[in-house]
Backbone bond lengths (Angstrom), bond angles and torsions (degrees), N, CA, C in turn:
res aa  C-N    CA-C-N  psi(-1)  N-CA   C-N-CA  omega(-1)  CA-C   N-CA-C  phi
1 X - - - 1.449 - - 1.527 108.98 -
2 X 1.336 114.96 119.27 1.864 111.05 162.33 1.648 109.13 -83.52
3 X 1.307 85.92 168.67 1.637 103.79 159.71 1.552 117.76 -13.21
4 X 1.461 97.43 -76.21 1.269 141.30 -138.88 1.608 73.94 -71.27
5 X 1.337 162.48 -109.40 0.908 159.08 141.01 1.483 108.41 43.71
6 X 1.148 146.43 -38.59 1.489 150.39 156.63 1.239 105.28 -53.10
7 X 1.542 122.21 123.71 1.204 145.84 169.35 1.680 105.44 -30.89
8 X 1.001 128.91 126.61 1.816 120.75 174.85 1.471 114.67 66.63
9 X 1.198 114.94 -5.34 1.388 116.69 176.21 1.587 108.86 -91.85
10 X 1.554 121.79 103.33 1.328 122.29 179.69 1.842 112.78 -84.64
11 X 1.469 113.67 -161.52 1.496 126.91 151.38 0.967 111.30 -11.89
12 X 1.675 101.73 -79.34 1.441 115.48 -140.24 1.424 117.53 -99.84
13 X 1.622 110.35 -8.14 1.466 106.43 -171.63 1.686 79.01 -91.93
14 X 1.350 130.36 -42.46 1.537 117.10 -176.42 1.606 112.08 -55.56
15 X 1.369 105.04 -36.97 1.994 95.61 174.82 1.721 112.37 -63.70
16 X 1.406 119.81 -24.10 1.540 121.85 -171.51 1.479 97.21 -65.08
17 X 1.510 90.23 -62.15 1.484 94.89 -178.54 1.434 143.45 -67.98
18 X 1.680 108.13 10.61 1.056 143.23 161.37 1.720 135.06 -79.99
19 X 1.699 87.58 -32.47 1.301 111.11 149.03 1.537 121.24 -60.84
20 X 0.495 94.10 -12.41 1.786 93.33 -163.79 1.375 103.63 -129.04
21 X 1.195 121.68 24.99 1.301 136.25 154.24 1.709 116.24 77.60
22 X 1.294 110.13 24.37 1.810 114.89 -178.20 1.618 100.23 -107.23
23 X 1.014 117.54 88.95 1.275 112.40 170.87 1.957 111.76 -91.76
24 X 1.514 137.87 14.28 1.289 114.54 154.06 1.057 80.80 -140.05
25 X 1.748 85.22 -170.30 1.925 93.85 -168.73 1.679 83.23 -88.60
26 X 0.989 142.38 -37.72 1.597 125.36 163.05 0.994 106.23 20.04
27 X 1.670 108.74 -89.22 1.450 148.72 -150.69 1.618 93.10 -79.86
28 X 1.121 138.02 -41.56 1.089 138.22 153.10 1.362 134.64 -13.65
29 X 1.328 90.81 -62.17 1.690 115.29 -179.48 1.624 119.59 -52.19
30 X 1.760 112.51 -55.93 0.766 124.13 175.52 1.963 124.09 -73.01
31 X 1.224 113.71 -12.55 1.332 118.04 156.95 1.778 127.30 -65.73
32 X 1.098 121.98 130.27 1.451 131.27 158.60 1.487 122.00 -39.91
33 X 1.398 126.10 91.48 1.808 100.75 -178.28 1.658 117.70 -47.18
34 X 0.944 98.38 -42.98 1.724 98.03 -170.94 2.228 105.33 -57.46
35 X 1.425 92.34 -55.23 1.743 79.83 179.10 1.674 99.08 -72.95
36 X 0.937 131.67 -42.56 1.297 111.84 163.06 1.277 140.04 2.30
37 X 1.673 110.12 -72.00 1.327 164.34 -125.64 1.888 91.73 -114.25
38 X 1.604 106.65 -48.01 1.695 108.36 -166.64 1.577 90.06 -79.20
39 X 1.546 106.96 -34.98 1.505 111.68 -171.17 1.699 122.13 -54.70
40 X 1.001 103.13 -13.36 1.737 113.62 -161.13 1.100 97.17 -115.25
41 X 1.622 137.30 -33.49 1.247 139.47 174.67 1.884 94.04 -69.60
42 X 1.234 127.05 -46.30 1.221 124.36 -172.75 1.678 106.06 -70.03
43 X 1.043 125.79 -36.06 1.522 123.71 -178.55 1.489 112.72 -81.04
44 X 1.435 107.07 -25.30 1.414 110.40 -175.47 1.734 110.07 -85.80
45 X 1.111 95.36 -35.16 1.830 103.72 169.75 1.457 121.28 94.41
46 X 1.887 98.41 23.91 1.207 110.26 -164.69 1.720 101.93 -153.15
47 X 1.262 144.63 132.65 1.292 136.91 150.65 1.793 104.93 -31.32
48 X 1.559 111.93 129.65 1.648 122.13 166.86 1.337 102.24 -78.21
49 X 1.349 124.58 161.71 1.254 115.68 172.68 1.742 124.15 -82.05
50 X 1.182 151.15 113.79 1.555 164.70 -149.64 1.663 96.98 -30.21
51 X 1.444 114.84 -20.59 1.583 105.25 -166.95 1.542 110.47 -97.32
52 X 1.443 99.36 4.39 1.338 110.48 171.36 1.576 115.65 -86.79
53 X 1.416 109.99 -35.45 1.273 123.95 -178.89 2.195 98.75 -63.47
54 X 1.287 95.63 -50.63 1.514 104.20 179.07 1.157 121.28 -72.74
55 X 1.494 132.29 -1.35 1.621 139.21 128.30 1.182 118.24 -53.20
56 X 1.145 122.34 -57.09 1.739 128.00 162.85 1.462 106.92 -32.00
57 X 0.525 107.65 -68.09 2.062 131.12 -167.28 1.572 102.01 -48.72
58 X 1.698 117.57 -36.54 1.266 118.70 -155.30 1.689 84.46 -117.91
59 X 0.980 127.88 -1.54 1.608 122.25 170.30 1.473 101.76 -94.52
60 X 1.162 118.22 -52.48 1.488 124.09 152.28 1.168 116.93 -11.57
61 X 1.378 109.22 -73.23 1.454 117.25 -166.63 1.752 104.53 -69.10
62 X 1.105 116.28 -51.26 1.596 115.11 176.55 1.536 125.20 -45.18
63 X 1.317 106.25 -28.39 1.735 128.27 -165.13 1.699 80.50 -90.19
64 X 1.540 134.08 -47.72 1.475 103.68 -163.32 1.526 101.78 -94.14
65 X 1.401 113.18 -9.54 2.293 98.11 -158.62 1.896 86.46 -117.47
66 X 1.415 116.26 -39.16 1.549 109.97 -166.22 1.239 109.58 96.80
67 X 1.495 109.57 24.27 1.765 100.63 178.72 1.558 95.24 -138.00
68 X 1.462 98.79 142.57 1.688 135.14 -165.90 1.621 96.48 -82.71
69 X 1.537 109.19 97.14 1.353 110.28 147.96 1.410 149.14 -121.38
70 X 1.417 142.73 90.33 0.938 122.68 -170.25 0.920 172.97 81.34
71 X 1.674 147.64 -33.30 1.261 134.21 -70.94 1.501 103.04 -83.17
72 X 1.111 135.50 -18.97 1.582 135.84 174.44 1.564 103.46 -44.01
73 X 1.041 121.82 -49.17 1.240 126.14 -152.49 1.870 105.11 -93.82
74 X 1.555 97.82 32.89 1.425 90.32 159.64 2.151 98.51 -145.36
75 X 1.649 103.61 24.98 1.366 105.00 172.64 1.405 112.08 -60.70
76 X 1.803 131.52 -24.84 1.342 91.09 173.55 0.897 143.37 -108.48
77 X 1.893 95.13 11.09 1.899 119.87 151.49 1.616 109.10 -46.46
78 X 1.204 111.07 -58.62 1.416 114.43 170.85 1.511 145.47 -44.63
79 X 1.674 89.68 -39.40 1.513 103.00 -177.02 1.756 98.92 -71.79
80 X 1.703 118.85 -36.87 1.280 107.86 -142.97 2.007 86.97 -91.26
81 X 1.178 97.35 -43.09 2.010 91.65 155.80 1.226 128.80 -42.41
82 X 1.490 135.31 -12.23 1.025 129.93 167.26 1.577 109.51 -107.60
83 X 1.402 122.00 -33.09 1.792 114.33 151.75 0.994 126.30 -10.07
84 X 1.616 93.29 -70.54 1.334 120.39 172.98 1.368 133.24 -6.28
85 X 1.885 76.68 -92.40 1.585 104.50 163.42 1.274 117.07 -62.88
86 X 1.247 165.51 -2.63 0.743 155.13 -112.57 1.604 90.96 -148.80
87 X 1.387 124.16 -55.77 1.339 155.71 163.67 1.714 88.99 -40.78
88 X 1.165 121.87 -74.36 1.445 122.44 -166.21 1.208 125.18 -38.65
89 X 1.646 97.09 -54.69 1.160 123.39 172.40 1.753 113.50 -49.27
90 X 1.073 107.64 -65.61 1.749 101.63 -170.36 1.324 111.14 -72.54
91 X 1.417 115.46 -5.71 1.502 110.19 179.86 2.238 101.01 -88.49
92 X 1.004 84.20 -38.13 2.149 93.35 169.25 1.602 116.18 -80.56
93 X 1.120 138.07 4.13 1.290 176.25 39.95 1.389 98.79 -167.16
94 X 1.221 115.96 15.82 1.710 111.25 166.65 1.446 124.90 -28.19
């Protein structure tokens, strides 16, 4: 199975994540979307846009239950994961 084969997972989010050294969803599985997500913004040299993080989230979810969702429909898993972080961050003064 490639990437590309993961529900919402196109081209290009499988080439990012190719960068960064995950070539199946295997390897997939065992990654964090969110460090994931900071990881690709850090290799890419640019913030990804949040709906990328919420592809993660919904490949995520497919890799542990086997059910096809979406990826929109996990933005406000996403949004409040990046609060989060976001919170962390300025309190560690990153």
């Amino acid at each position: 199975m490639k990437l590309e084969d993961l529900p919402n997972i196109g081209k290009s989010i499988a080439s990012d994540l190719r960068s960064l050294g995950i070539h199946s969803p295997t390897e997939l599985a065992t990654r964090d979307p969110l460090k994931t997500y900071l990881a690709l913004s850090d290799n890419m040299g640019k913030r990804h846009d949040p709906c990328v993080l919420y592809t993660l989230l919904a490949a995520r979810h497919f890799l542990e239950s086997g059910e096809s969702i979406p990826w929109w429909k996990f933005t406000e898993q996403g949004k409040q994961l990046l609060a989060a972080q976001t919170k962390i961050s300025i309190r560690s003064g990153d």
